[in-house]
N, C-alpha and C positions, 0 to 999 in steps of 0.2 A: 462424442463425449458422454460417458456414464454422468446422469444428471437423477441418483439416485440421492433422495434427502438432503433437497440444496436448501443453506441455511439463508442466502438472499438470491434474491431473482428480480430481474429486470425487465422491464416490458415497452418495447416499441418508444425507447427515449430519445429523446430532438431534444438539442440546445444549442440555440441562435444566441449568439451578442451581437446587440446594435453595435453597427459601425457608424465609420463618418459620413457628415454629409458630403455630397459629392455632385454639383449641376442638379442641386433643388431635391436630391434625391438620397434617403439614406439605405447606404451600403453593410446590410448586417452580413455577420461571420456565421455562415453554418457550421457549428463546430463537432455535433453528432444529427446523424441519421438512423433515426430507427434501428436503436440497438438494442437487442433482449438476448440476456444469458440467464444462467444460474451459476450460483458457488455451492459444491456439494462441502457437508458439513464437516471439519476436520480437515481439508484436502488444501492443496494450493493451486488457486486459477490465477496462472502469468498473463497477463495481458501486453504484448508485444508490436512494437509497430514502429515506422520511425518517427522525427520531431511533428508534430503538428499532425500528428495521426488521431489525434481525440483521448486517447490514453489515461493523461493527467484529469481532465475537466473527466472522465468516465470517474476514473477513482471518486474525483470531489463528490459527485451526486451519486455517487455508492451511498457514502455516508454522513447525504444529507449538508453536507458543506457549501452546496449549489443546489438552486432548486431547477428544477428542467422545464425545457420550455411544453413540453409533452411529455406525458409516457408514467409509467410509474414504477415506483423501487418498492419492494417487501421485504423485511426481514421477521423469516420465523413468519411467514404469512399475514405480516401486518403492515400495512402501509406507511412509509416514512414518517409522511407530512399527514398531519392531521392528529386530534386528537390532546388530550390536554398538555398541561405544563407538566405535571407529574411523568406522564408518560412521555414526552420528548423528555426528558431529564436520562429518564432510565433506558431510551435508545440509545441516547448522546454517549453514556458512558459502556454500551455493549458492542460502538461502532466508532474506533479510532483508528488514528493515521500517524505514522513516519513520513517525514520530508526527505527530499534528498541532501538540502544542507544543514547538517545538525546547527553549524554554528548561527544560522538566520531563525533557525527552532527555538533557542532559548533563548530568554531576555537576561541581557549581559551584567545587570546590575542583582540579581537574582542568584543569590548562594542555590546550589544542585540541589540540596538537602530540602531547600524553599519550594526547588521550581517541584519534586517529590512530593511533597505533603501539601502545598498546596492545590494539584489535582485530588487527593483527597480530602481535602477538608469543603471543597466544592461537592464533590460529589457520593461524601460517604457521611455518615454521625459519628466516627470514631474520637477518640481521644488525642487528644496532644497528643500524649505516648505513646497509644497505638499508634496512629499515622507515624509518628520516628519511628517505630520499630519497621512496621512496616516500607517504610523509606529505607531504612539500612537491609532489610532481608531481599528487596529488587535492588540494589546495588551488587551485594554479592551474588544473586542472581546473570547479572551481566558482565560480571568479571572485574569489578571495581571493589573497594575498599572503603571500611566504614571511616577512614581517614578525608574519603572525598565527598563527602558529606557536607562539609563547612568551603566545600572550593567553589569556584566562580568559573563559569564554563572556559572565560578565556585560560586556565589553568591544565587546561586536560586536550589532547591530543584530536587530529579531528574521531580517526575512530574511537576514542573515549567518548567524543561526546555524542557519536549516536550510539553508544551504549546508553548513555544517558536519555536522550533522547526514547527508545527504546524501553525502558526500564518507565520514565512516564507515561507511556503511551499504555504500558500492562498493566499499571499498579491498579488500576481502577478497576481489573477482571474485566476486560471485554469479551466478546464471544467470537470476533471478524475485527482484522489490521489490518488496512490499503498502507501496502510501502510502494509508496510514488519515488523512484529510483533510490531506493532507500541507499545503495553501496557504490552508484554510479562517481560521487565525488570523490570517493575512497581512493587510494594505494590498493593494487590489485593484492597485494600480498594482506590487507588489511580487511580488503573485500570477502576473500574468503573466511576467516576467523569470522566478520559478522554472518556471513552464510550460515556458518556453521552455529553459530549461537541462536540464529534464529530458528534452526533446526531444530535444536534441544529446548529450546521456549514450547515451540508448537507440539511435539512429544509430553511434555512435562504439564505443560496446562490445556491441552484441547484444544486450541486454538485452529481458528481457520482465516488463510492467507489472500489477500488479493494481492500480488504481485506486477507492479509496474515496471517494466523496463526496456528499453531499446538492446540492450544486449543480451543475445541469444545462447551465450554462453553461460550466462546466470542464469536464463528460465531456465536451459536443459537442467541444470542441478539442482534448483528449487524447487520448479511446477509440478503436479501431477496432470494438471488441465492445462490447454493453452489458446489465447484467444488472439488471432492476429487480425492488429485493425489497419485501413487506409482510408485516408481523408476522412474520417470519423464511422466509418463503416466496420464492420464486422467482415471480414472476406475469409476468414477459416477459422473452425475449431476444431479439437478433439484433444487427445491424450496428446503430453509431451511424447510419446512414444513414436505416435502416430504421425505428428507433425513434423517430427525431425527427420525421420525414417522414411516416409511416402508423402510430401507436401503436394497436394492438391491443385495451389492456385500457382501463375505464374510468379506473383507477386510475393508467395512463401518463400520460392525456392530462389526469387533470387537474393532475399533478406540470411538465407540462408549461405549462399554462394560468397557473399557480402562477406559473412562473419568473418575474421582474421584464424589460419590455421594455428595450433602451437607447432605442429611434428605435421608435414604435409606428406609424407612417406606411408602415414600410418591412416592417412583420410582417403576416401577413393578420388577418384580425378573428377575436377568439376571441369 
């Protein structure tokens, strides 16, 4: 993997959750093992594996949402954790996240317009009016309407509301998005449009991708990098190219083998 001018990097991270007690004795969860990567700046690193591969808990202590039981995260070659309020303030908002279910993302009693402007009014000095303005200019941003403004997410579609969703998670100018299965709950037909929207976000503002997801048919079309994990391990990287094309471990190719054909006429024989 080209790991030229990576904007966060990871180093040798462990995270255990205590488990139950079990005959006197408590049972914790190894949930990562000594994982260290980088995200080159701009680029998209898909992190891929199946359910309980460490994936999701990796994304969280990307940015800082979990803290690890070892190891350390940098962004821009600064340590996560540490240092004052001010400066966790102005990481908080350079390092956000997309859920996989938009509708469990917003709070249902919370006009869209609201759940908008109030990530900025958290995290910026701006004005009433600025923050609307700015609220309505990320709406048209993700293909919504300055009419959906006053709605209430049970009002909008599930792919609306991770636009919404989405359109949150930018307004604050971050510099790095972890989307932990961001299109997985989708209508594949829905899946794509957000694919694609996410494409022209990351074009249009600079933005650099951490991409979570068990299917391999979205990393090929998102990633540029790709990180396949098991049991919370790291067991391949390199270029989407590279991985899809010549997969190294047995465990790539047979996630690969997995994948569902569309046209099996036009795939080689597995």
């Amino acid at each position: 993997m080209s790991l030229v001018d990576p904007i966060l990097e990871c180093e040798s991270l462990v995270k255990t959750y205590k488990g139950p007690w079990s005959k006197g004795k408590r049972r914790n969860v190894d949930a990562l093992h000594d994982v260290s990567l980088q995200v080159r700046a701009g680029a998209t690193l898909g992190i891929v594996g199946e359910s309980g591969s460490g994936k999701s808990t990796l994304g969280r202590l990307l940015i800082n949402l979990e803290t690890p039981t070892s190891g350390s995260v940098r962004f821009r070659g600064r340590e996560l954790r540490g240092g004052g309020r001010r400066e966790a303030l102005e990481m908080r908002k350079q390092l956000q996240i997309v859920f996989q279910d938009p509708y469990e993302s917003l709070n249902p009693r919370l006009r869209v317009g609201d759940a908008l402007t109030e990530a900025l009014e958290i995290q910026t000095r701006m004005t009433r009016r600025e923050r609307r303005a700015k609220a309505l200019d990320f709406l048209a941003r993700v293909g919504l309407s300055a009419e959906d403004f006053a709605k209430f997410p049970h009002q909008f579609s599930g792919g609306q509301r991770q636009r919404v969703c989405i359109a949150r998670a930018l307004i604050v100018d971050p510099a790095l998005v972890v989307c932990d299965e961001a299109v997985s709950a989708l209508d594949v037909s829905i899946q794509a449009s957000i694919l694609e929207l996410l494409g022209e976000l990351q074009r249009d503002l600079g933005l650099t991708y951490v991409f979570i997801s068990h299917d391999l048919g979205v990393i090929k079309n998102i990633a540029d990098d790709v990180v396949v994990m098991q049991s919370g391990r790291v067991v391949e990287r390199g270029t989407v190219n590279q991985i899809f094309a010549s997969p190294q471990t047995d465990y790539t190719r047979e996630l690969l083998d997995a994948a569902p054909i569309v046209d099996p006429h036009s795939t080689r024989y597995r």
